[in-house]
GUMIGU-49368 format. One record per residue (C-alpha): residue in three letters; chain; x, y, z. Coordinates in pm, 1 decimal, always signed. Example, Ala and Ser with C-alpha at 12.3 -4.5 7.8 and 13.67 -1.06 7.14 Angstrom:
// GUMIGU-49368
r r ala c A c1 +1230.0 c2 -450.0 c3 +780.0 .
r r ser c A c1 +1367.0 c2 -106.0 c3 +714.0 .
This chain:
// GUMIGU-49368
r r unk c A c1 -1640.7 c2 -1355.2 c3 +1058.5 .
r r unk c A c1 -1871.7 c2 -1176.6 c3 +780.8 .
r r unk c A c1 -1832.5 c2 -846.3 c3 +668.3 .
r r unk c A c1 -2024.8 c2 -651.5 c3 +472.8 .
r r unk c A c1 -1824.2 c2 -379.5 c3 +248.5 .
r r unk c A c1 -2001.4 c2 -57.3 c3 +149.8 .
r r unk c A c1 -1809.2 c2 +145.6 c3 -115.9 .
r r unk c A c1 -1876.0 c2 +514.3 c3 -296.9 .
r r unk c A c1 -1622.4 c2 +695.6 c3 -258.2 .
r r unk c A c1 -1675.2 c2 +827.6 c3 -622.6 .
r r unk c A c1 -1913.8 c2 +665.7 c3 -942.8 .
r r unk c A c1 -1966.5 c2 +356.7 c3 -834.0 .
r r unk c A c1 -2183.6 c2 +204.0 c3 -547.8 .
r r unk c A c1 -2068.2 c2 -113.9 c3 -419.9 .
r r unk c A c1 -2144.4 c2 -312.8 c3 -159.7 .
r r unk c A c1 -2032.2 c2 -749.4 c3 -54.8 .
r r unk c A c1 -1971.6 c2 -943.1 c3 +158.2 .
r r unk c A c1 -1666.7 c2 -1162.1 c3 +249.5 .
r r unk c A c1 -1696.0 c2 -1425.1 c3 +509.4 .
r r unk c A c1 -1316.7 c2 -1512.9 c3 +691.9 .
r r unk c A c1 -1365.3 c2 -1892.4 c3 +633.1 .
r r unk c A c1 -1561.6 c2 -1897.0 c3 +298.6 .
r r unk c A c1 -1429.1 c2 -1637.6 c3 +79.5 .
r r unk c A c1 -1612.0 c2 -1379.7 c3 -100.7 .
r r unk c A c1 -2002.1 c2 -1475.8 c3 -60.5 .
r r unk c A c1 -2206.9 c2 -1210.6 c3 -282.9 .
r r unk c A c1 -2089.4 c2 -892.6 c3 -434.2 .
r r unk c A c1 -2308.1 c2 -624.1 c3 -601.5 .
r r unk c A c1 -2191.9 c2 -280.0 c3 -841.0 .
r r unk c A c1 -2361.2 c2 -0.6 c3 -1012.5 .
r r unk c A c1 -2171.8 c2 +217.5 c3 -1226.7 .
r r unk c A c1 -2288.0 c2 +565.2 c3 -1283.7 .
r r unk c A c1 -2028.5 c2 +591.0 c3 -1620.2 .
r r unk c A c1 -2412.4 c2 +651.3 c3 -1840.1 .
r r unk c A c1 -2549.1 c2 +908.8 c3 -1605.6 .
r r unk c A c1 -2174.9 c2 +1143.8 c3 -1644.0 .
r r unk c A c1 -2071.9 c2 +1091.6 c3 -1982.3 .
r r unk c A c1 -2292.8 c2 +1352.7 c3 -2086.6 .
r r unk c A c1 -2092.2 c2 +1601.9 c3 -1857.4 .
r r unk c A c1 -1762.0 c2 +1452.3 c3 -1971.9 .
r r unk c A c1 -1685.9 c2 +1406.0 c3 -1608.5 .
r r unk c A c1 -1791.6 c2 +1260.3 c3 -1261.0 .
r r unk c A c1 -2009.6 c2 +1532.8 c3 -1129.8 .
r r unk c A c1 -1985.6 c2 +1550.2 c3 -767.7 .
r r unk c A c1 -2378.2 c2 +1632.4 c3 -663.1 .
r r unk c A c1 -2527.8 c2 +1354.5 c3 -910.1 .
r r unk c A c1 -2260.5 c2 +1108.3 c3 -784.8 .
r r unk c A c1 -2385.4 c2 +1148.9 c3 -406.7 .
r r unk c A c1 -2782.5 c2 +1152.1 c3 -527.2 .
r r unk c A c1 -2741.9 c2 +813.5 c3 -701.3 .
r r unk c A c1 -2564.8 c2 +677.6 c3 -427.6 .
r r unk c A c1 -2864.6 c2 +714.6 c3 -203.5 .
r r unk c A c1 -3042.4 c2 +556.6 c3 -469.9 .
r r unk c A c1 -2830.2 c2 +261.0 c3 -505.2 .
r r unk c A c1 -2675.0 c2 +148.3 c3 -191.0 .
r r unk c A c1 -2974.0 c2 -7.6 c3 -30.7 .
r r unk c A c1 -3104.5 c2 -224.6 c3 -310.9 .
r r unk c A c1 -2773.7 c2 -334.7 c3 -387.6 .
r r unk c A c1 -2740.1 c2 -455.1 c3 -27.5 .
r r unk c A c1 -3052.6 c2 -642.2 c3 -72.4 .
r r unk c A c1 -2932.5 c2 -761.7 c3 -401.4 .
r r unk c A c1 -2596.5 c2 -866.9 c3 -199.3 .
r r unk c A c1 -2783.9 c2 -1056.3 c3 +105.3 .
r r unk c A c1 -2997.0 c2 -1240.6 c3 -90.6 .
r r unk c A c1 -2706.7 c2 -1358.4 c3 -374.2 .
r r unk c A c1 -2529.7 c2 -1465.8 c3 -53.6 .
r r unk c A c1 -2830.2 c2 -1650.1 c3 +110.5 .
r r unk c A c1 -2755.8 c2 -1463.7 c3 +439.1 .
r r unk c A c1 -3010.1 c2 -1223.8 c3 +678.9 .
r r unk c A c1 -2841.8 c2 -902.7 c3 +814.3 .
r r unk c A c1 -2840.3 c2 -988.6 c3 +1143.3 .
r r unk c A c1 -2592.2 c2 -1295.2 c3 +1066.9 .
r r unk c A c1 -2345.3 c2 -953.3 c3 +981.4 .
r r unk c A c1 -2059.4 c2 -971.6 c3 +1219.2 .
r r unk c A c1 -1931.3 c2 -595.5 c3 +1083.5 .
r r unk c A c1 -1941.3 c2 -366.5 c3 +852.1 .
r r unk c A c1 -1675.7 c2 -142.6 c3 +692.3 .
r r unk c A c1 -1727.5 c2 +123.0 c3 +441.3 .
r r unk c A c1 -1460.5 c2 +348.3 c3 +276.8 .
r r unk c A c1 -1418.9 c2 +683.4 c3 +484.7 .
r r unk c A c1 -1130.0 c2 +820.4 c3 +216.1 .
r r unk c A c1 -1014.3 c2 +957.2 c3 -11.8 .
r r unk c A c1 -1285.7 c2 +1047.4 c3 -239.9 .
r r unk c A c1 -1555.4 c2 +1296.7 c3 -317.7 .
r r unk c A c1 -1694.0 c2 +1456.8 c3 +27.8 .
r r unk c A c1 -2031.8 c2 +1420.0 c3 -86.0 .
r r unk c A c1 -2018.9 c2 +1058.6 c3 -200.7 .
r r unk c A c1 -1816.4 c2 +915.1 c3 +92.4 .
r r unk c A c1 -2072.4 c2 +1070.8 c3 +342.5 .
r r unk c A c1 -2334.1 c2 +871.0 c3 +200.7 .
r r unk c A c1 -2175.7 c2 +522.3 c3 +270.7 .
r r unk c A c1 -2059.2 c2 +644.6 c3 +604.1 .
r r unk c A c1 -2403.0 c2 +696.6 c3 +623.7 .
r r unk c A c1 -2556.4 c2 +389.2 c3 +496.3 .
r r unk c A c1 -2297.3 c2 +176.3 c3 +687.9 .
r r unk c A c1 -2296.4 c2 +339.7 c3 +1029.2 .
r r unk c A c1 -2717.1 c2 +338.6 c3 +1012.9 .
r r unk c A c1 -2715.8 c2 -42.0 c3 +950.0 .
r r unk c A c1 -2444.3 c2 -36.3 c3 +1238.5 .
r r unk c A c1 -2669.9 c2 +85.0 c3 +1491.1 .
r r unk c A c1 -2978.7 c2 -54.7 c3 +1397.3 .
r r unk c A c1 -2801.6 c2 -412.4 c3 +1356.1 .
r r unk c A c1 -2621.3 c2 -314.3 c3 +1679.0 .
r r unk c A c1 -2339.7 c2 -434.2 c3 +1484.0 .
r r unk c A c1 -1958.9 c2 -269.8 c3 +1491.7 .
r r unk c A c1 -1818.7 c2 -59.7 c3 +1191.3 .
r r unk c A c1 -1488.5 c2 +2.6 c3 +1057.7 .
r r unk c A c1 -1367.9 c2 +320.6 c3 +818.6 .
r r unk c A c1 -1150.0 c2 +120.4 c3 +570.4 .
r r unk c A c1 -890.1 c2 +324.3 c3 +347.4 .
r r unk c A c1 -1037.7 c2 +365.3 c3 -33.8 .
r r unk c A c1 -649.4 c2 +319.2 c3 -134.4 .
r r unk c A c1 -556.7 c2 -4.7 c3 +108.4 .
r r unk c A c1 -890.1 c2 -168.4 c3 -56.3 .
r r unk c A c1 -683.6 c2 -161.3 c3 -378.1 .
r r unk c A c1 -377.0 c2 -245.5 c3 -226.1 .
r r unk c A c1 -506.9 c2 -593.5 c3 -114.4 .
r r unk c A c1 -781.8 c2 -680.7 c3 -379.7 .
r r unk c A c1 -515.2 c2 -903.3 c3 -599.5 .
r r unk c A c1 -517.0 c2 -1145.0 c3 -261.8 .
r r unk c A c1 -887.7 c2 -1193.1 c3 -389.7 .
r r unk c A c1 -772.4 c2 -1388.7 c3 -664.6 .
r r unk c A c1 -729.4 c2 -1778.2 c3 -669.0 .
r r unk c A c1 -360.1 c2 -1743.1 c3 -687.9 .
r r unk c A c1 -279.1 c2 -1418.8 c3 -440.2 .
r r unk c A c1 +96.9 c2 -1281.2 c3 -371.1 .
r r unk c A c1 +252.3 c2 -1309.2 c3 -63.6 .
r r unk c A c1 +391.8 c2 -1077.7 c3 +166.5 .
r r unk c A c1 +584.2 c2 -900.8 c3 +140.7 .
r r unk c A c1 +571.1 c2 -736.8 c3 -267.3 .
r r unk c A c1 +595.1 c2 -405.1 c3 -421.8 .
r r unk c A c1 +278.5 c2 -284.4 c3 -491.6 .
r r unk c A c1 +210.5 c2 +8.7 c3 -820.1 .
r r unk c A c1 -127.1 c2 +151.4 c3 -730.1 .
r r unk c A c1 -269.0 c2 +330.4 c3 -1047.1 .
r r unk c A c1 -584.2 c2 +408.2 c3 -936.2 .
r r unk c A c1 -785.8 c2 +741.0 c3 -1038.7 .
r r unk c A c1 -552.1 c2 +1030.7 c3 -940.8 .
r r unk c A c1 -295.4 c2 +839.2 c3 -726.5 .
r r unk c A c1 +23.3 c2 +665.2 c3 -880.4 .
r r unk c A c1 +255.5 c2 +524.1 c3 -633.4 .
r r unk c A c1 +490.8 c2 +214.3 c3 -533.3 .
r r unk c A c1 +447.6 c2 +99.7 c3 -234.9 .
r r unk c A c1 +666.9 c2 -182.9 c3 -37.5 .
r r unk c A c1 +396.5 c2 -393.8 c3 +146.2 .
r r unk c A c1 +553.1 c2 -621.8 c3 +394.1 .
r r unk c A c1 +167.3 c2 -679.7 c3 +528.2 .
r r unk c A c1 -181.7 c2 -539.3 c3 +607.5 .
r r unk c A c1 -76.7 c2 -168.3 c3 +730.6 .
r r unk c A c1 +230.1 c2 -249.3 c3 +636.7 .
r r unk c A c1 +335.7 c2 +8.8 c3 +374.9 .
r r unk c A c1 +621.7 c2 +205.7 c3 +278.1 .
r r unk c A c1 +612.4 c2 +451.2 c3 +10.5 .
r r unk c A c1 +878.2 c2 +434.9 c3 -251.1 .
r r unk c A c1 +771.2 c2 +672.2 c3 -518.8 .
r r unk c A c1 +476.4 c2 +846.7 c3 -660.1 .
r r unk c A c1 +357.9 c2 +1097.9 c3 -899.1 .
r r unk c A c1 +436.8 c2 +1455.3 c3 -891.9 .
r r unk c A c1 +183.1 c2 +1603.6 c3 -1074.9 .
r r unk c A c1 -62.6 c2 +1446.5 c3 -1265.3 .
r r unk c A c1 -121.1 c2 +1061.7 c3 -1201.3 .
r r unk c A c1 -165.7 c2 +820.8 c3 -1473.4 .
r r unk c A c1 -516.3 c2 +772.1 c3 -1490.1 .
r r unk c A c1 -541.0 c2 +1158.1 c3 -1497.6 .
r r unk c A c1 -354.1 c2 +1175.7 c3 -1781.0 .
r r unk c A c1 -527.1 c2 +900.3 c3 -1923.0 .
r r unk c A c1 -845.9 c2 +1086.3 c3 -1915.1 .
r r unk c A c1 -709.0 c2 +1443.9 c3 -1994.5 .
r r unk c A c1 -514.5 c2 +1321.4 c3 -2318.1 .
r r unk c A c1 -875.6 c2 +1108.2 c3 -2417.3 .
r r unk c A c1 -1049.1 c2 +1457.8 c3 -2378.5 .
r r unk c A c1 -783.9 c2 +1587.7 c3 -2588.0 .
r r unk c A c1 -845.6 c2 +1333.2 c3 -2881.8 .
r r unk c A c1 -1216.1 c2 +1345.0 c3 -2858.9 .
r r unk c A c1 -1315.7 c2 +1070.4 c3 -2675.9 .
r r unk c A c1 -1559.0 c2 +985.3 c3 -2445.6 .
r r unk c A c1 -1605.3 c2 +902.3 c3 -2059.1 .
r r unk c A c1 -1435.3 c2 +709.9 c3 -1892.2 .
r r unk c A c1 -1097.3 c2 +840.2 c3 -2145.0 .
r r unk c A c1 -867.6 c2 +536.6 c3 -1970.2 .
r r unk c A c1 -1075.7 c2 +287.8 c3 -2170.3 .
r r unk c A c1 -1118.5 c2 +458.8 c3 -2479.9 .
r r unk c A c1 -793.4 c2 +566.9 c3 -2506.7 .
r r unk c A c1 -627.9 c2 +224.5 c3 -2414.4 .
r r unk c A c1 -887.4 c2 +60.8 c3 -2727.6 .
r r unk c A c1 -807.4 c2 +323.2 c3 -2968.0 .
r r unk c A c1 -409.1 c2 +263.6 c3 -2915.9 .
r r unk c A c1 -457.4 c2 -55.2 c3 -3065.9 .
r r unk c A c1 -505.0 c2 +55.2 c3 -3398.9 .
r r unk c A c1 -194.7 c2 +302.4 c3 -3386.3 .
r r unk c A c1 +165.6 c2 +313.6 c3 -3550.0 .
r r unk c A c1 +395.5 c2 +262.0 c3 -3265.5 .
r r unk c A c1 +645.7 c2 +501.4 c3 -3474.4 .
r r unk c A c1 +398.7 c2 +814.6 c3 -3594.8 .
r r unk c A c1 +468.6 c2 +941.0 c3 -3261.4 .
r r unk c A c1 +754.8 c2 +929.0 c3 -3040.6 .
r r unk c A c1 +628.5 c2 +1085.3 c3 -2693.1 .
r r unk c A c1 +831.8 c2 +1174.9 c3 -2408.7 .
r r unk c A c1 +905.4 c2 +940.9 c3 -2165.3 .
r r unk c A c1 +931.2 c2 +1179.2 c3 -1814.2 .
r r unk c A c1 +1158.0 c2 +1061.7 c3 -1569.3 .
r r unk c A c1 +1218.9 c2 +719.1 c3 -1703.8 .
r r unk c A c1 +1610.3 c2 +774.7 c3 -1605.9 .
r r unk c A c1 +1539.3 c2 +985.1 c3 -1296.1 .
r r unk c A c1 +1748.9 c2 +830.8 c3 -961.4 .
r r unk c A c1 +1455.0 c2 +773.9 c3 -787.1 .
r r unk c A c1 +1092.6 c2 +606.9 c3 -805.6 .
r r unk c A c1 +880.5 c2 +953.1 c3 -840.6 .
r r unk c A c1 +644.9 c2 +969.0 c3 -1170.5 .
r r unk c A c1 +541.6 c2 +1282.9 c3 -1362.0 .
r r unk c A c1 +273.6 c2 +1256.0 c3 -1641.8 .
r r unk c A c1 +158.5 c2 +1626.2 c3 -1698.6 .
r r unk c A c1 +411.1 c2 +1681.4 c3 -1980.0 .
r r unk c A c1 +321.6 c2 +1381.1 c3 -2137.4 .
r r unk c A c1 -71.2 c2 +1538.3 c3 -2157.0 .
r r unk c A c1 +74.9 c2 +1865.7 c3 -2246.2 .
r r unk c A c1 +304.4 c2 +1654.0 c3 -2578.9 .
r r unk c A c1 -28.6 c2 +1513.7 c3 -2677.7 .
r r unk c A c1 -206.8 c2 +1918.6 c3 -2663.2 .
r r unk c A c1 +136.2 c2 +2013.7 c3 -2860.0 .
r r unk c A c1 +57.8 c2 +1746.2 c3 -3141.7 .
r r unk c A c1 -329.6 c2 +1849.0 c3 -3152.2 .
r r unk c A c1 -199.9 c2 +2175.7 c3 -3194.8 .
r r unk c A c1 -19.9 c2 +2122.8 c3 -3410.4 .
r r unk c A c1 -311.2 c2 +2006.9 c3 -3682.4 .
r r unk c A c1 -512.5 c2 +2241.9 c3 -3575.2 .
r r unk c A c1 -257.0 c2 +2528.2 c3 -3702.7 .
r r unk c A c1 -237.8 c2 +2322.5 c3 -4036.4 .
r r unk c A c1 -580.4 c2 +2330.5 c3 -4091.3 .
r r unk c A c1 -591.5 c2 +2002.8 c3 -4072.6 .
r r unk c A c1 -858.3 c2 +1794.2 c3 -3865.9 .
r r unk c A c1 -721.3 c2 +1474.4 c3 -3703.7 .
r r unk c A c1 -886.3 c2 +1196.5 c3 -3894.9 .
r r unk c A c1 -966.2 c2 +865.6 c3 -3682.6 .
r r unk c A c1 -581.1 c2 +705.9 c3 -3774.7 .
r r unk c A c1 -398.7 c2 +983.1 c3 -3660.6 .
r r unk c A c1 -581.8 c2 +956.3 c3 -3290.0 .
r r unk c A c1 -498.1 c2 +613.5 c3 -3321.4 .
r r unk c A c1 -155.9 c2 +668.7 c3 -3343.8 .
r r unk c A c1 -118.1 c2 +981.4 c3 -3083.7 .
r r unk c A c1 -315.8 c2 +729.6 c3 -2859.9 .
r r unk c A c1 -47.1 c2 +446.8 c3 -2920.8 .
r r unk c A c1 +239.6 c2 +717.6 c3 -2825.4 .
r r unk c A c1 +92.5 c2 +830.2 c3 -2531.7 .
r r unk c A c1 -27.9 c2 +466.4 c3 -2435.6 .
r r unk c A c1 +301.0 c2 +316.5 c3 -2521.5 .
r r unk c A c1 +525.8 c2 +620.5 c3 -2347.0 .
r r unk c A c1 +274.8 c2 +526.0 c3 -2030.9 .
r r unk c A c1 +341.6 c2 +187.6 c3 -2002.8 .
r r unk c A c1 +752.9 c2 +237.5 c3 -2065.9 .
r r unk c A c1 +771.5 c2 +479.1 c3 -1787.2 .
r r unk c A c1 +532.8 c2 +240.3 c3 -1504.4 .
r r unk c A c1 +741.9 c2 -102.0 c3 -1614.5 .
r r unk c A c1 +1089.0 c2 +103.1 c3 -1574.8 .
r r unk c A c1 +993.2 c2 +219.8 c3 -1232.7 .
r r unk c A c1 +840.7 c2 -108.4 c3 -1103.3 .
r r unk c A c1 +1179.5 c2 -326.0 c3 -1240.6 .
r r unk c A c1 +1328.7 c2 -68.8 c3 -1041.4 .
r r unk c A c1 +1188.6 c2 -124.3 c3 -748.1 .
r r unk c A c1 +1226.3 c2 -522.3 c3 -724.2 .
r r unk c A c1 +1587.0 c2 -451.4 c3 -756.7 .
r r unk c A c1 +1627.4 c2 -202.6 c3 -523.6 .
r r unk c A c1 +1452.3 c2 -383.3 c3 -254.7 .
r r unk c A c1 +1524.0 c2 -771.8 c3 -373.9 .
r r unk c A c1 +1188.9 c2 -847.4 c3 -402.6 .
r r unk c A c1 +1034.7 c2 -1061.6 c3 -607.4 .
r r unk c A c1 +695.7 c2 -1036.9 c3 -639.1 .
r r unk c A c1 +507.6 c2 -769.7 c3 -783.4 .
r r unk c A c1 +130.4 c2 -672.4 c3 -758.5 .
r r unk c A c1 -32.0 c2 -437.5 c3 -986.8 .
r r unk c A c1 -363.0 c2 -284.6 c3 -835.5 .
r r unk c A c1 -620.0 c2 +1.1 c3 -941.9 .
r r unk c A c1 -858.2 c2 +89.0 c3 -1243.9 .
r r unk c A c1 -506.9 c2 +143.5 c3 -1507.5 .
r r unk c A c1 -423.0 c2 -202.9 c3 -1358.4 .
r r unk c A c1 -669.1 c2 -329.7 c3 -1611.7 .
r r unk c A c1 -514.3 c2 -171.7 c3 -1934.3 .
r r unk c A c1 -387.5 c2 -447.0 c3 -2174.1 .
r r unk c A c1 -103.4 c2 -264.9 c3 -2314.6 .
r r unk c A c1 +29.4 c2 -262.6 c3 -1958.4 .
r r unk c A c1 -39.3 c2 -631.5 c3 -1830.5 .
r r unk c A c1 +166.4 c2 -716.4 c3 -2164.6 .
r r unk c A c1 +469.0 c2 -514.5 c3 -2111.9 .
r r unk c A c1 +472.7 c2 -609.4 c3 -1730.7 .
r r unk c A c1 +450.2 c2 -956.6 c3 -1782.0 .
r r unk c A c1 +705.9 c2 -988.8 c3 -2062.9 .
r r unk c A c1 +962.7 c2 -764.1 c3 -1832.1 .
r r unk c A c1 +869.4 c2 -989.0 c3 -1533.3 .
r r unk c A c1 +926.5 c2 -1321.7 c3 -1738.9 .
r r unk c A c1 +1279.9 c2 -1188.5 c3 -1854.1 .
r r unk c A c1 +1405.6 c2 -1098.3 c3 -1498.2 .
r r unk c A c1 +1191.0 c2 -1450.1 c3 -1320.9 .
r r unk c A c1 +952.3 c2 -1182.1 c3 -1138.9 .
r r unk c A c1 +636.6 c2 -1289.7 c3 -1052.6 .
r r unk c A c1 +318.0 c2 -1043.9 c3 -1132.7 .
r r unk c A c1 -20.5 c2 -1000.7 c3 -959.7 .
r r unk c A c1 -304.7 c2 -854.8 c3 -1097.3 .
r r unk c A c1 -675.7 c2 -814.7 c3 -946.7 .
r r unk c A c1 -952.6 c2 -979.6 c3 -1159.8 .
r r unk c A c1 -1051.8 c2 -788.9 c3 -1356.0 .
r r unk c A c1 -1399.6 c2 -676.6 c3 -1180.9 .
r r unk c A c1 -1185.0 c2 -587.1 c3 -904.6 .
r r unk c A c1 -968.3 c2 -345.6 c3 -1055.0 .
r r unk c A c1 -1246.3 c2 -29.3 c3 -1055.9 .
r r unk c A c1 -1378.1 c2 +18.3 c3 -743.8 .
r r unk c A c1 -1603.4 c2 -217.1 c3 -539.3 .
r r unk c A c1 -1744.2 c2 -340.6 c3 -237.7 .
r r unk c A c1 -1535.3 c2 -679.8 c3 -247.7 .
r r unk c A c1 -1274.1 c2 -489.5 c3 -158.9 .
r r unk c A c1 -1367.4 c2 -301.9 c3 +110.4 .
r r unk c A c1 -1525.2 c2 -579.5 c3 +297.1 .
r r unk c A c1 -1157.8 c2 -788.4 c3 +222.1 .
r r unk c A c1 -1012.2 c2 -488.2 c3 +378.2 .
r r unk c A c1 -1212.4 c2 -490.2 c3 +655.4 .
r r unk c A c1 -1184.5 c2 -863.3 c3 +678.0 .
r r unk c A c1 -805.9 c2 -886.0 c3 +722.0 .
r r unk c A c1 -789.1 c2 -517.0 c3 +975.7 .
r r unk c A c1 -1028.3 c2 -722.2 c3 +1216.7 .
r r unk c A c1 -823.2 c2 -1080.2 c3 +1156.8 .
r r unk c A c1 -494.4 c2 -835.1 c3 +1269.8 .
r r unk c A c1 -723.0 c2 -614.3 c3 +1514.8 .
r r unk c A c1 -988.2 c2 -732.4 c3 +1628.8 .
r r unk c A c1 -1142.6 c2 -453.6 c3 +1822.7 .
r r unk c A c1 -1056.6 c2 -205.1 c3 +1548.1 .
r r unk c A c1 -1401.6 c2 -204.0 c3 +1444.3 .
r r unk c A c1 -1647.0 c2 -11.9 c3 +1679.5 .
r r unk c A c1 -1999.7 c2 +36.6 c3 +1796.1 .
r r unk c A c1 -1928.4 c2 +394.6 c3 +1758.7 .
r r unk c A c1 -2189.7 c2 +555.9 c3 +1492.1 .
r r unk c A c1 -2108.0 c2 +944.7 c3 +1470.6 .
r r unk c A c1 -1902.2 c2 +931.2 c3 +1151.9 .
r r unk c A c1 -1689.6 c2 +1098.5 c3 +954.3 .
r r unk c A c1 -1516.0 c2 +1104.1 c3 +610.4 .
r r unk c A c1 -1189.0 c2 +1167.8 c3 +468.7 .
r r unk c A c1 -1171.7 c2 +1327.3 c3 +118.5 .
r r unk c A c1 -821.2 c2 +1338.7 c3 +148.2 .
r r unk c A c1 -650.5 c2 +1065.1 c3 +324.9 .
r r unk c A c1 -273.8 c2 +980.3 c3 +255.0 .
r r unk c A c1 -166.2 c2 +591.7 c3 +257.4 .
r r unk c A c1 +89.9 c2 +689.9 c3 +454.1 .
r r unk c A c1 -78.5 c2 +770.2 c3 +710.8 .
r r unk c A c1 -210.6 c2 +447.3 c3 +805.0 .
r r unk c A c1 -64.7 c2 +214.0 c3 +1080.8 .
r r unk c A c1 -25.6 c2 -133.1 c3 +1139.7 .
r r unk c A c1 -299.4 c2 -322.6 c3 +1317.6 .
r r unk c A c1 -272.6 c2 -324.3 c3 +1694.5 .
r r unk c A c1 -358.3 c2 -674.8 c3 +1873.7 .
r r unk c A c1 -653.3 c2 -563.8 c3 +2094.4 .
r r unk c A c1 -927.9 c2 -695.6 c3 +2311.3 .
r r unk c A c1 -1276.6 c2 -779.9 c3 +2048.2 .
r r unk c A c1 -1514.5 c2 -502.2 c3 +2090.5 .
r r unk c A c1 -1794.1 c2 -532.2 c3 +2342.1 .
């Protein structure tokens, strides 16, 4: 079965296509990071615009990479949440237009379950059943994922997720768009010991996260110069962004030890954009090693969003259900779509 995968569910366009027996075929991304960083932020309106820009090029990029007409398309899913109203509405749109004028079925794929399975993309992929951390824009969870659908939630943030603080604390220490990156390159240059952030809910009894007070420490320290007059010079960022970095990562390996002992488990998949930080894929590892857990990570062009994921998503809902997908074309989007929410595939009859 081919797919084709249409994602934009925020600043990225992607669309690919995964074939059942061959793998991932063709695969093609645009990034609007240039086009916001002069806002400091994803604006909604522009995001949607360049969306209609992108997506069909990029599908004619994808086709031809692949060596494949549309009409050999067997489905097509697209994300239908969460994300930005505006954004997802244009890939509904895209995919459910290609739907009817292919007369081929479509399938609304969950923005979050795309991350949850794009480390089975890899040469080496986990198998079931794993904990899962998803650190992916403003969601930071655990899940237990015994298979496709197949997800319980342990723990998750509070308040602010990970990559939120990421991004607010970056803002904080003058740095640009994306702030995860930045933020994550800068720490390498820091004194592990100028700053000793806190670490909150490291010894909580349960799996939850909270990261606001660890943006409002890092607005405390800023503060803090700015009262003395004093301008932070490039070293001191480096070392408030090695404190935050480094309280970050203690926190996320705690929780996700944790969790493969509560549930004596032992394999571990890391998945989302903060799945690509450095500092974290060392820590994780080393912790893993020491206790003979395994980890999983996405490659890295699959940790950000993309359209390989989607259409792997897609790929394994219509292996499980095959008559999930539909030639139904009035669509509609989720903006805000919990994981829990989802269900198991049902066996059913293939679409007509």
């Amino acid at each position: 079965m081919l797919v084709l995968g249409v994602e934009s569910s925020c600043d990225e366009t992607g669309l690919a296509l995964y074939d059942t027996e061959r793998g991932l075929l063709a695969h093609a991304l645009h990034s609007q990071i240039a086009m916001h960083q002069e806002y400091g932020g994803v604006v909604p309106e522009l995001a949607s615009r360049d969306h209609i820009r992108r997506a069909i090029p990029l599908l004619r990029q994808t086709l031809a990479e692949a060596g494949t007409e549309a009409h050999e398309i067997d489905a097509i899913a697209y994300t239908q949440g969460p994300g930005l109203a505006g954004a997802l509405l244009v890939g509904a749109s895209v995919a459910c237009g290609l739907g009817l004028a292919l007369d081929k079925p479509v399938l609304g794929i969950h923005h979050l379950e795309g991350h949850l399975l794009s480390p089975l993309l890899a040469s080496k992929p986990p198998r079931f059943p794993f904990i899962a951390l998803l650190v992916s824009g403003g969601h930071t969870q655990l899940m237990r994922v015994d298979g496709v659908g197949r997800y319980e939630l342990l723990g998750e943030t509070l308040d602010d997720a990970a990559g939120e603080a990421f991004d607010k604390s970056a803002k904080l220490l003058g740095l640009g768009y994306p702030g995860g990156p930045a933020i994550s390159r800068l720490a390498e240059f820091g004194d592990p010991n100028a700053y000793q952030l806190p670490r909150p809910m490291l010894h909580s009894k349960n799996l939850d996260f909270s990261f606001s007070g660890l943006k409002t420490a890092v607005l405390t320290v800023v503060k803090q110069h700015s009262k003395l007059d004093s301008n932070l010079c490039e070293q001191d960022k480096a070392n408030i962004a090695r404190g935050f970095v480094d309280a970050i990562v203690d926190v996320l390996v705690a929780k996700c030890m944790t969790a493969l002992k509560q549930t004596n488990l032992k394999r571990l998949v890391i998945a989302g954009g903060v799945g690509a930080n450095a500092q974290l894929r060392a820590a994780l590892n080393a912790a893993a090693t020491k206790r003979r857990y395994e980890v999983f990570y996405p490659e890295l062009q699959f940790c950000t969003d993309n359209g390989a994921m989607i259409a792997f998503a897609g790929a394994m809902r219509l292996r499980e259900e095959p008559g999930a997908a539909r030639r139904e074309y009035g669509f509609g989007v989720r903006p805000r779509w919990p994981l829990d929410e989802l269900r198991p595939p049902q066996a059913t009859p293939a679409a007509s």
